[in-house]
C-alpha positions in Angstrom: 104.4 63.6 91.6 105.9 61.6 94.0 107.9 64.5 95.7 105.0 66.4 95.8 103.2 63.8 97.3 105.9 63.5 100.3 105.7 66.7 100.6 102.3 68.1 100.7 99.8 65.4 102.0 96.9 64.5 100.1 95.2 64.8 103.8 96.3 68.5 104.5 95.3 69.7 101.1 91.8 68.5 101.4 91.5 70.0 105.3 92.9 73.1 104.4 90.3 73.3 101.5 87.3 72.6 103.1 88.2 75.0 105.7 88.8 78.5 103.5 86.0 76.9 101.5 83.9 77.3 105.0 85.6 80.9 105.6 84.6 81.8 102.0 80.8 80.8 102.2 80.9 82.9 105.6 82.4 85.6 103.9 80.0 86.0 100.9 76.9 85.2 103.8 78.1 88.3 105.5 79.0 90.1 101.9 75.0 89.7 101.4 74.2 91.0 105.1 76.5 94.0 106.1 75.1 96.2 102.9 71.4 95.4 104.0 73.2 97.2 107.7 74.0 100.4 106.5 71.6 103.3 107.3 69.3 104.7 105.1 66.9 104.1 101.8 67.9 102.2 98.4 65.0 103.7 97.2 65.5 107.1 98.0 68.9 106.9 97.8 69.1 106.2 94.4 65.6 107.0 93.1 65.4 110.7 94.3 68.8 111.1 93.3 67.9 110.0 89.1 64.9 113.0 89.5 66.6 115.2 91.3 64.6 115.2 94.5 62.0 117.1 93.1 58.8 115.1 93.5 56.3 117.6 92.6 57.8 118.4 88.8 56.2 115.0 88.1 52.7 116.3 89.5 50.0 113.5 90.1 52.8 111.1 87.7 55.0 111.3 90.7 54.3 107.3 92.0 53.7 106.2 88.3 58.1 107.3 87.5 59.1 105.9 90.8 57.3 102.2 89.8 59.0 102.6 86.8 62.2 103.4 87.8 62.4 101.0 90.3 61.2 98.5 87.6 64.2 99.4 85.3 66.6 98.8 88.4 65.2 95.8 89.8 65.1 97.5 93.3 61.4 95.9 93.9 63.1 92.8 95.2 64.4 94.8 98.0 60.7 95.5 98.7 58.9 92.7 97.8 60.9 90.0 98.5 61.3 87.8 102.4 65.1 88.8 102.7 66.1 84.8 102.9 64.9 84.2 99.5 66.6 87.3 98.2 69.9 85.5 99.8 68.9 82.0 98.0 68.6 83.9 95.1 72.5 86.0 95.5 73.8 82.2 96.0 72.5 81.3 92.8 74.0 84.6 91.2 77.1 84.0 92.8 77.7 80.4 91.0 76.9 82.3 87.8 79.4 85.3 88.7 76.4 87.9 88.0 75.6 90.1 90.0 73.5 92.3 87.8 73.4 96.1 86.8 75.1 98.9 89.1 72.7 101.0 90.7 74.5 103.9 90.5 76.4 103.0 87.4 73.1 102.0 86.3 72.7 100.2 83.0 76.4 98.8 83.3 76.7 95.7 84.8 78.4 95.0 88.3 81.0 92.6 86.1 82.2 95.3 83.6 82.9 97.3 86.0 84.8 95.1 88.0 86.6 93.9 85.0 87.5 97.6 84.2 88.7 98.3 87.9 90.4 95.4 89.2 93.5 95.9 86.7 93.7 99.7 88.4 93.6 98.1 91.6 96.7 95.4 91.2 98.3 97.8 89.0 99.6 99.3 92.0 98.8 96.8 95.1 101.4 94.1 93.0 103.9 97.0 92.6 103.7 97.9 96.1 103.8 94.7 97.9 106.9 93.9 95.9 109.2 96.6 96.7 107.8 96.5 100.6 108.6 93.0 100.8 112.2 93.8 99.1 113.1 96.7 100.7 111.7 95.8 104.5 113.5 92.4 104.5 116.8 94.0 103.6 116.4 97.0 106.5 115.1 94.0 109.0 118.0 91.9 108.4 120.6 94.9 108.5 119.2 95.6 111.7 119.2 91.8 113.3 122.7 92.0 112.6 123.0 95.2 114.1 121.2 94.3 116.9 121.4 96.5 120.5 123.3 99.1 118.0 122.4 103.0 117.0 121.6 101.7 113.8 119.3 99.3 115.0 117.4 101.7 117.2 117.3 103.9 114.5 115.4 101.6 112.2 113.3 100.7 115.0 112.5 103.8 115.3 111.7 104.4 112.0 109.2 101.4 111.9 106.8 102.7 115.0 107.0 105.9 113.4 105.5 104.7 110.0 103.4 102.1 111.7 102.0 104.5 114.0 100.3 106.2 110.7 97.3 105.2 109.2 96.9 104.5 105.0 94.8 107.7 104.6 97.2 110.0 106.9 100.6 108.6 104.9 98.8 109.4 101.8 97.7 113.0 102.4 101.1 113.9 103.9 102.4 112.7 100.5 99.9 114.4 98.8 100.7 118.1 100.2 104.3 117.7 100.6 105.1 116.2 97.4 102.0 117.0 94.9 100.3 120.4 96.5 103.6 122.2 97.5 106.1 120.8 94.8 104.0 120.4 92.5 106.2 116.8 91.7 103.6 114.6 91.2 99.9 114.7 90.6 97.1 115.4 93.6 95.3 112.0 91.5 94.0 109.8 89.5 95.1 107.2 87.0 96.5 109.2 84.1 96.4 112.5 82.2 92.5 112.8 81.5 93.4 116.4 79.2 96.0 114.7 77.4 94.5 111.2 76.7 90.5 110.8 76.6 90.9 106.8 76.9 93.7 104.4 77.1 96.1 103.4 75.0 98.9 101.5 74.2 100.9 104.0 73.3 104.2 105.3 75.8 103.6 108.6 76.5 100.4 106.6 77.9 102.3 104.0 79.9 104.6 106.7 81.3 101.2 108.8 82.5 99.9 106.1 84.3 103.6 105.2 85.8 103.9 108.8 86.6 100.4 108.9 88.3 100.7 105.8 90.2 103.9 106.6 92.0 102.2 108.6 95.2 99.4 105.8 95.6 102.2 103.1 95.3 104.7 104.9 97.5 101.6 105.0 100.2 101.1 101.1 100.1 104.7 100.8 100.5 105.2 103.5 103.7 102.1 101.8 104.9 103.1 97.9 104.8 106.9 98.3 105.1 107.4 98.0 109.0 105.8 94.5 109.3 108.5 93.2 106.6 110.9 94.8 109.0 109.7 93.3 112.4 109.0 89.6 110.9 112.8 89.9 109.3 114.5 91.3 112.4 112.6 88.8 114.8 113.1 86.1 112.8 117.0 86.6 111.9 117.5 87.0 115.4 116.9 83.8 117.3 118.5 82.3 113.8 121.8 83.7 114.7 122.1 82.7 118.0 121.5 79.0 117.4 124.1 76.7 118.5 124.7 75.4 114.6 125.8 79.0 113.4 128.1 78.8 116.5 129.6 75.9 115.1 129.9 77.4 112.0 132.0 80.2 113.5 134.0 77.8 115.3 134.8 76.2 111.7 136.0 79.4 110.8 132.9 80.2 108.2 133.0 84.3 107.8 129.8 86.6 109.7 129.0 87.2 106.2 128.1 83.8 105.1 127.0 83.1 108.3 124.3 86.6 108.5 123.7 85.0 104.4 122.6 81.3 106.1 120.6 83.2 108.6 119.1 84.9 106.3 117.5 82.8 103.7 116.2 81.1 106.7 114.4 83.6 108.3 113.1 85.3 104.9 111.0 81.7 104.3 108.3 82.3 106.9 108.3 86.2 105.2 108.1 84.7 102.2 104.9 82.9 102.9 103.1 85.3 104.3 103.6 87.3 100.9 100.4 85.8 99.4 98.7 87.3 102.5 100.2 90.7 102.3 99.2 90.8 98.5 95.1 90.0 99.7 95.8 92.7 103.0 97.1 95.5 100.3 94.0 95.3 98.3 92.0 95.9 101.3 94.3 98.7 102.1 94.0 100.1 98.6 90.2 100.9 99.3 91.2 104.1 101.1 94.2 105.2 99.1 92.0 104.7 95.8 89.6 107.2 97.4 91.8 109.5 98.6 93.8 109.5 94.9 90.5 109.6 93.0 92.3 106.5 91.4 89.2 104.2 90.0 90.0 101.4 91.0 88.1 99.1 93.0 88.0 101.0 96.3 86.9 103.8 94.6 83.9 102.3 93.3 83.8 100.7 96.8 83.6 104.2 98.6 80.9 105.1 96.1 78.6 102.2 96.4 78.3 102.7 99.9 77.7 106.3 99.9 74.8 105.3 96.8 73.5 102.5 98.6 74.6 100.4 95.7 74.1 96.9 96.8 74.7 95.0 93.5 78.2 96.7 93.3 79.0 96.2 97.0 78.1 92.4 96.8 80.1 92.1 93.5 83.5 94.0 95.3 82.9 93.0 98.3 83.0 89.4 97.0 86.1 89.8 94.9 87.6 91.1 98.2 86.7 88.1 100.1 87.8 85.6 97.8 91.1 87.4 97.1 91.8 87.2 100.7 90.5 83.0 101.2 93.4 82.3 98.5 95.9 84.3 99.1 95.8 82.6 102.6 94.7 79.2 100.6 98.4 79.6 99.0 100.4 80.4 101.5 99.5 77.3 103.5 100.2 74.7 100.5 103.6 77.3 100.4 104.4 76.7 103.8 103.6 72.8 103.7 106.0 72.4 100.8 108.9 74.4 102.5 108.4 73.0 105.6 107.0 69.7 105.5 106.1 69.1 108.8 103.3 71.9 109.7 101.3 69.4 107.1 102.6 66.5 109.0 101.8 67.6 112.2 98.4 68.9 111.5 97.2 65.9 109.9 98.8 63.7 112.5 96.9 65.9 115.2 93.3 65.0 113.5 
């Protein structure tokens, strides 16, 4: 306790808090606001859609089903509720983690579905993240030590090119190259729906949903790797010109321990920012999920927003924000404890 305590200040902790704990109120304030933005009708988004827009096989009945259905889906607070009580009353669902039934899920509530999506989603953001973390560190700190070389340039190079490419553009090249044209990998989603009509625990399962997740997980990868490389490379860098690895090299210590020093130093602010990178990814997985028919929770993202399906929105939308408010909570309390004096000089600052 008390190496924590001289380490991480009681004083920074509590600042740090309060602030993401203000970000994440702002975030679930504008959670509630920007569905209530997007154009068109709840009502006739989701009512004409459950009778088919065909108003006049109900005859003279025709308002009588629509009062019902909107009943049954508790759209009439949409209607006939001031729009800052409706907020009151999403704060108060918000403490209780309900959020209600899906609209266009409808009866199934907004948590069951999140519960049931959310392992899709991580099953292939945690994957991802990992091995772009790995594998971007290494090629950034083969070419700091490279630096001004053809091998440098050429990993340089290579970074533009794949950061020049948005999520939804790697992911279709993958798709026809790899899964249209070789016919290597599935075109989507999350396993073999003809062999297996629900999971299992089984390994012919395991290996389906392995074998399925490669393209969305190699996308997330392509897509995040050249910021690993950049951070790595610019931090190695400055590292290796300081005047203590010259000393070091005057001692007679070999380039390789030297580049190994250098290294671990410059992969701590990296490592740090891998908490962040993990909340980014799942943002990033909204359009890959989509695009892979994987159903996760960007795919039920994408399809509350075409539905109009505010409950769901609000329920991802919040498990979005408050993914990102800790994953950025954690990597400050990392930072403070590997570098002691970003606490120490904040708090000092106040």
């Amino acid at each position: 306790m008390f190496l924590f305590g001289d380490i991480m200040r009681k004083d920074y902790l509590i600042k740090r808090g309060i602030y993401y704990i203000i970000v994440w109120f702002v975030g679930i304030t504008i959670d509630f606001i920007l569905p209530r933005l997007i154009p068109g009708n709840v009502l006739g988004s989701i009512i004409l859609g459950r009778i088919g827009g065909n108003l006049s096989a109900y005859g003279q009945n025709v308002q009588q089903e629509i009062e019902v259905l909107v009943q049954q889906l508790g759209l009439s607070q949409y209607y006939h509720t001031p729009l800052y009580i409706q907020y009151f009353d999403y704060l108060k669902e918000i403490i209780r983690l309900n959020f209600g039934p899906s609209l266009t899920e409808f009866p199934v509530a907004v948590g069951t579905i999140i519960a049931e999506a959310a392992p899709w989603t991580f099953g292939i953001v945690i994957p991802a993240v990992v091995a772009s973390f790995f594998i971007g560190n290494l090629l950034g700190r083969f070419a700091a030590l490279a630096r001004g070389t053809v091998k440098d340039y050429a990993i340089l190079g290579l970074t533009m090119f794949l950061y020049t490419f948005p999520v939804f553009v790697t992911g279709e090249i993958l798709i026809e190259f790899l899964a249209v044209d070789l016919h290597i990998f599935p075109t989507g989603g999350q396993y073999n729906t003809f062999v297996f009509l629900k999971p299992t625990l089984s390994l012919p399962f395991v290996w389906s949903v392995i074998y399925h997740a490669i393209l969305p997980v190699s996308t997330l990868i392509l897509f995040s790797l050249a910021g690993w490389i950049i951070g790595m490379r610019n931090n190695m860098i400055p590292i290796l010109q300081e005047d203590y690895m010259n000393y070091y090299r005057l001692m007679g210590v070999s380039e390789r321990e030297i580049s190994n020093k250098a290294y671990r130093l410059a992969l701590l602010p990296n490592f740090t920012s891998f908490s962040i990178a993990l909340g980014y990814s799942v943002l990033g997985a909204v359009a890959i999920e989509y695009l892979f028919n994987y159903a996760g929770l960007g795919y039920y993202f994408n399809q509350a927003i075409t539905g109009l399906d505010y409950p769901l929105l609000n329920g991802i939308f919040f498990m979005l924000v408050t993914a990102m408010v800790l994953s950025n909570f954690v990597a400050d309390i990392v930072y403070g404890i590997i570098d002691p004096r970003t606490s120490h000089e904040e708090t000092e600052g106040v």
